[in-house]
VMD Tcl script that builds the backbone (N, CA, C; Angstrom):
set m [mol new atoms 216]
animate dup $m
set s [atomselect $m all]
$s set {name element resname resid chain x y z} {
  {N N UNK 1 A 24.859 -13.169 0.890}
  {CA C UNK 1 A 23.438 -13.326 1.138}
  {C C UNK 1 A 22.663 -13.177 -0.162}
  {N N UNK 2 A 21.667 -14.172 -0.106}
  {CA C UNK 2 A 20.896 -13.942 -1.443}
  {C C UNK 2 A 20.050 -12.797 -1.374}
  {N N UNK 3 A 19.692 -12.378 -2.657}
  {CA C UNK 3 A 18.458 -11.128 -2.899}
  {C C UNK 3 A 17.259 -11.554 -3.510}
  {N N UNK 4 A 16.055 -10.902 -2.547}
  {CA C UNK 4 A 15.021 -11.217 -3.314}
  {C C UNK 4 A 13.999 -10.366 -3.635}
  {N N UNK 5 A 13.275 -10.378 -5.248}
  {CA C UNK 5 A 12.414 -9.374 -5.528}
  {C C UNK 5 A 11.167 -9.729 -5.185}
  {N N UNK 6 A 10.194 -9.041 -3.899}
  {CA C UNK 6 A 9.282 -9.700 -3.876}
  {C C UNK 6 A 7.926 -8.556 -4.353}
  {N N UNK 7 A 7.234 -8.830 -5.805}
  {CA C UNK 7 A 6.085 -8.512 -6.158}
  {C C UNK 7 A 4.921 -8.161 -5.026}
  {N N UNK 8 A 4.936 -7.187 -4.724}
  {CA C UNK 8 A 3.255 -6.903 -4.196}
  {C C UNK 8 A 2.255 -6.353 -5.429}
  {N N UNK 9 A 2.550 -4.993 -6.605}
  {CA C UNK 9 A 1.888 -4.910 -7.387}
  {C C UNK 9 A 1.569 -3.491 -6.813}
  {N N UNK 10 A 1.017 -3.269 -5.178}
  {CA C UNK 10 A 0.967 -1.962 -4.683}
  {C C UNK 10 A 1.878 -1.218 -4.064}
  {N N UNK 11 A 1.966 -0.385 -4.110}
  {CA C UNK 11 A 3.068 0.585 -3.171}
  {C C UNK 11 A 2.389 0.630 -1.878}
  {N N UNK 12 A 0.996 0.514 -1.634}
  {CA C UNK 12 A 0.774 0.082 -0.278}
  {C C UNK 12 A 1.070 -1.106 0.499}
  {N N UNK 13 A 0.755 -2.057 0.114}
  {CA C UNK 13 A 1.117 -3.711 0.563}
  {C C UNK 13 A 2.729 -3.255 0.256}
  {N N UNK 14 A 3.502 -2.715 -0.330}
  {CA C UNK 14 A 5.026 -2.450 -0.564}
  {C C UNK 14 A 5.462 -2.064 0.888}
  {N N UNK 15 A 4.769 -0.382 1.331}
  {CA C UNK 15 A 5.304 -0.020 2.072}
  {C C UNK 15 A 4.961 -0.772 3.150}
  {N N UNK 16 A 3.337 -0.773 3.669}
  {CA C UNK 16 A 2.967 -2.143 4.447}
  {C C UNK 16 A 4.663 -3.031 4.905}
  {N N UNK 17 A 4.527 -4.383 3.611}
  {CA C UNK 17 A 5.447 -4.881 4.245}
  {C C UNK 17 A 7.117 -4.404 4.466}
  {N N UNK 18 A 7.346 -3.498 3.600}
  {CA C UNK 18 A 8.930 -2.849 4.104}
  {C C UNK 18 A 8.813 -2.621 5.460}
  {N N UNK 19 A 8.022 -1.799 6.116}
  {CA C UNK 19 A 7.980 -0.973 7.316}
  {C C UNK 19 A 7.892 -2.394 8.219}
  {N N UNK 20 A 7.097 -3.348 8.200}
  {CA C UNK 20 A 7.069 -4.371 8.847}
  {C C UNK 20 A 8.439 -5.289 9.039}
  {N N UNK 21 A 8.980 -5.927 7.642}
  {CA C UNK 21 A 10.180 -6.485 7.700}
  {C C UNK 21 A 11.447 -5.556 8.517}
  {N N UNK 22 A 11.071 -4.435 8.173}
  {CA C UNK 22 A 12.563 -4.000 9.187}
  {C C UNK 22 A 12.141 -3.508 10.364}
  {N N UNK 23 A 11.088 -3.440 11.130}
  {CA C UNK 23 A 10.861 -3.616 12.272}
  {C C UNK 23 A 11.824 -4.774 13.194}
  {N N UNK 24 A 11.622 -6.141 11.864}
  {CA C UNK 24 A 11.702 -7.364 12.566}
  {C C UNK 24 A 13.324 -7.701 11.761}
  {N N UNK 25 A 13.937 -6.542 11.793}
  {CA C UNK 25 A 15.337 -6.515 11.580}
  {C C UNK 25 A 16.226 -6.810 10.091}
  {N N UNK 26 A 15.125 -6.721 8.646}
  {CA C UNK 26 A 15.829 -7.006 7.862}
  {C C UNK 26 A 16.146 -5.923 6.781}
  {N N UNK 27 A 16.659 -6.038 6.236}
  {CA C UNK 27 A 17.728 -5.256 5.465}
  {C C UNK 27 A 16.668 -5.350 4.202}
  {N N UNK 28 A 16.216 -4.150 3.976}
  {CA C UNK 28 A 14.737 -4.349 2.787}
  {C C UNK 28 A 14.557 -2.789 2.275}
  {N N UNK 29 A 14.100 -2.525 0.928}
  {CA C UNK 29 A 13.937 -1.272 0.478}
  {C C UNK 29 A 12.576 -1.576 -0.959}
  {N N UNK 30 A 11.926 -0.488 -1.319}
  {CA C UNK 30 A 11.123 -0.976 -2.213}
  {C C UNK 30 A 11.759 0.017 -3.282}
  {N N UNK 31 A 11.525 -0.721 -4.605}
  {CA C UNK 31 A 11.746 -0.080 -5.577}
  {C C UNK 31 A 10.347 -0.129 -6.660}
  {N N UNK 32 A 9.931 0.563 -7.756}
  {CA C UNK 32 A 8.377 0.767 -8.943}
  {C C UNK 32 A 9.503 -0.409 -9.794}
  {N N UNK 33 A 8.366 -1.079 -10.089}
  {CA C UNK 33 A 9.029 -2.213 -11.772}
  {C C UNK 33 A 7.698 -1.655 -12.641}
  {N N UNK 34 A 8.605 -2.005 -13.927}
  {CA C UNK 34 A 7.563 -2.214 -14.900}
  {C C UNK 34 A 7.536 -3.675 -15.454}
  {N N UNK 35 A 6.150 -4.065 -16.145}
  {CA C UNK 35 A 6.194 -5.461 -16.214}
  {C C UNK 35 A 7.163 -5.816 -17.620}
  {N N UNK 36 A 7.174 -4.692 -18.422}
  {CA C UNK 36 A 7.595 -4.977 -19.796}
  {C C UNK 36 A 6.581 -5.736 -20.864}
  {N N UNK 37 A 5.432 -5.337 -19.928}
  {CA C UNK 37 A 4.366 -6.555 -21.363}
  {C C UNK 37 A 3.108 -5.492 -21.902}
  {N N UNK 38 A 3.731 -3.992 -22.164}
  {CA C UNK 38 A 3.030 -3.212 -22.184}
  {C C UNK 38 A 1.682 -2.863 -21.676}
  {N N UNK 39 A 0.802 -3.216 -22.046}
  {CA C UNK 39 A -0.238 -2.687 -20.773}
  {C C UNK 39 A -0.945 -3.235 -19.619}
  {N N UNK 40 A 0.253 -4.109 -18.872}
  {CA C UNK 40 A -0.016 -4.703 -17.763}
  {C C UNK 40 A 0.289 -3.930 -16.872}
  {N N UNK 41 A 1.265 -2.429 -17.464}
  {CA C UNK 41 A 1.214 -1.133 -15.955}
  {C C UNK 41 A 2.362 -1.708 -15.605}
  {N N UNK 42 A 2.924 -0.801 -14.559}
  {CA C UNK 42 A 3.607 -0.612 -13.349}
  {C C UNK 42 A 3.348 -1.270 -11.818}
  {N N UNK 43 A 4.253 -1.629 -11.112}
  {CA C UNK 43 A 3.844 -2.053 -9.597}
  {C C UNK 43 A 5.296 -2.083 -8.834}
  {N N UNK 44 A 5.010 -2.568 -7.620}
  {CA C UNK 44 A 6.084 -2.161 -6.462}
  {C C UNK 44 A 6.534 -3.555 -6.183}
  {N N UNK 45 A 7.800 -3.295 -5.602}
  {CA C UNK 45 A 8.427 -4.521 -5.167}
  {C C UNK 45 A 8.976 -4.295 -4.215}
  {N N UNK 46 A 8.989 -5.358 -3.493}
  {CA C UNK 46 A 10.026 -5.375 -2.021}
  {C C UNK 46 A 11.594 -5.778 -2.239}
  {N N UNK 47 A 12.477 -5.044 -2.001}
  {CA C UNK 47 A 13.860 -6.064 -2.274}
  {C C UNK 47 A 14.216 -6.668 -1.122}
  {N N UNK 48 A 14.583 -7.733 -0.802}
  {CA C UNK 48 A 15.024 -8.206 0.393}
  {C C UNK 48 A 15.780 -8.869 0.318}
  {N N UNK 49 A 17.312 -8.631 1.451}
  {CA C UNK 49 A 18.475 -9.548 1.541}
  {C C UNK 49 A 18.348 -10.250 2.323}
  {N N UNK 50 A 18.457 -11.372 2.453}
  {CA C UNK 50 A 18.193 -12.401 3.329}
  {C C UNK 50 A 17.671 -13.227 3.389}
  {N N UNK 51 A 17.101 -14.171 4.739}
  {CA C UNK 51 A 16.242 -15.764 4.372}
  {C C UNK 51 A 14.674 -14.901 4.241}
  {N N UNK 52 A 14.229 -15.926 2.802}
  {CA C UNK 52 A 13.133 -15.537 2.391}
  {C C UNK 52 A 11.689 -16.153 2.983}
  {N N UNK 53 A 12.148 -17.432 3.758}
  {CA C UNK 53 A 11.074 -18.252 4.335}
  {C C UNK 53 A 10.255 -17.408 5.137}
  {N N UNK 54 A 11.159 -17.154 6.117}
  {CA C UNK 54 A 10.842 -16.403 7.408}
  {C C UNK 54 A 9.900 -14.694 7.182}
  {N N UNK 55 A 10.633 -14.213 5.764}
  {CA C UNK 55 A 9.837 -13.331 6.027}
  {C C UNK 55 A 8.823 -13.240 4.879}
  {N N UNK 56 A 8.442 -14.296 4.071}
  {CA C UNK 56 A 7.736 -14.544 3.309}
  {C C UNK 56 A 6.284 -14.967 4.288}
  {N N UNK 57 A 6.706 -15.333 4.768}
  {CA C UNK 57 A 5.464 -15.570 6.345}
  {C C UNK 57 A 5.353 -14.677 7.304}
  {N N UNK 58 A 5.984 -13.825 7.277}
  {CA C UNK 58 A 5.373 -12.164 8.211}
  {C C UNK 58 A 4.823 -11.836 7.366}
  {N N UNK 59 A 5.059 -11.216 5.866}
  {CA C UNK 59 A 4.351 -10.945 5.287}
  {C C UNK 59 A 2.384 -11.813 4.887}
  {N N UNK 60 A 3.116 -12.978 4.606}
  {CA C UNK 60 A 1.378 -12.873 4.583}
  {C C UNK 60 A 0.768 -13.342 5.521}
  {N N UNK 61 A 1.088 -13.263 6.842}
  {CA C UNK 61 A 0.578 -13.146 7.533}
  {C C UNK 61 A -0.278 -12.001 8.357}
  {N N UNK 62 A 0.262 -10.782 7.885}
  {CA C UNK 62 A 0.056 -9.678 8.083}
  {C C UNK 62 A -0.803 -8.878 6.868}
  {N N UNK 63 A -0.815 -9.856 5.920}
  {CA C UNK 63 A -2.206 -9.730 5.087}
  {C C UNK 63 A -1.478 -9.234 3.796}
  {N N UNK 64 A -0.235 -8.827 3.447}
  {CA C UNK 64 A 0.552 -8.441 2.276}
  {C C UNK 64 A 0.509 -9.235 0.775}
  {N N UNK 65 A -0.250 -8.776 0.668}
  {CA C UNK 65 A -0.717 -9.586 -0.886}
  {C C UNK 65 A 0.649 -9.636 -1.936}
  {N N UNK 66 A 1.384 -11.029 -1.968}
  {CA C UNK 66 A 2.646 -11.008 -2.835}
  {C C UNK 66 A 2.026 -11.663 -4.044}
  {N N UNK 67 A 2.259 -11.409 -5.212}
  {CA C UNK 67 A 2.120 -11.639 -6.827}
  {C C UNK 67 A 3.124 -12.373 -6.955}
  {N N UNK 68 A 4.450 -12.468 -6.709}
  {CA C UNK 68 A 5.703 -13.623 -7.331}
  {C C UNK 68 A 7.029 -13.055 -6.385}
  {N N UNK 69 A 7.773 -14.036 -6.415}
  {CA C UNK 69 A 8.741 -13.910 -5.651}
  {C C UNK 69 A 10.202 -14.343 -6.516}
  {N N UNK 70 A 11.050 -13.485 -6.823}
  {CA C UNK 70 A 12.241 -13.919 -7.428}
  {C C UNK 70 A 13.376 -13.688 -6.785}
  {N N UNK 71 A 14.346 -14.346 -7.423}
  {CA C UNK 71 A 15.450 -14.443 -6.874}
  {C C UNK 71 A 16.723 -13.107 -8.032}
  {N N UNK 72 A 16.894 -13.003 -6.908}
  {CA C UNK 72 A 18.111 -11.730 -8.146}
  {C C UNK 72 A 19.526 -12.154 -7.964}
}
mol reanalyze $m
mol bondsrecalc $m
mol representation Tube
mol addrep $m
């Protein structure tokens, strides 16, 4: 199964959508990134195994503000 890092930026919209995605059964944990571009700060990410369509659309549907979505 693929992995994906998905950018929210907050640890709220993070936990927001973690708590949501595994409601709806997926295999998800958040981890803090840093951007590496010095003072662009710190932010949260969603990791998620699995199809990204499906829950790329709970999420913003549920109002989860995503910044970028990668593939790991």
């Amino acid at each position: 199964m693929k992995r994906y890092i998905i950018s929210t930026g907050t640890v709220t919209y993070a936990i927001k959508g973690r708590d949501l995605l595994r409601q709806k059964g997926y295999n998800v944990k958040i981890e803090r990134i840093t951007s590496g571009k010095g003072s662009a700060g710190c932010g949260y990410s969603i990791i998620l195994t699995g199809d990204i369509a499906p829950a790329e659309k709970l999420l913003r549907d549920a109002g989860v503000k995503i910044l970028e979505i990668n593939e790991k």
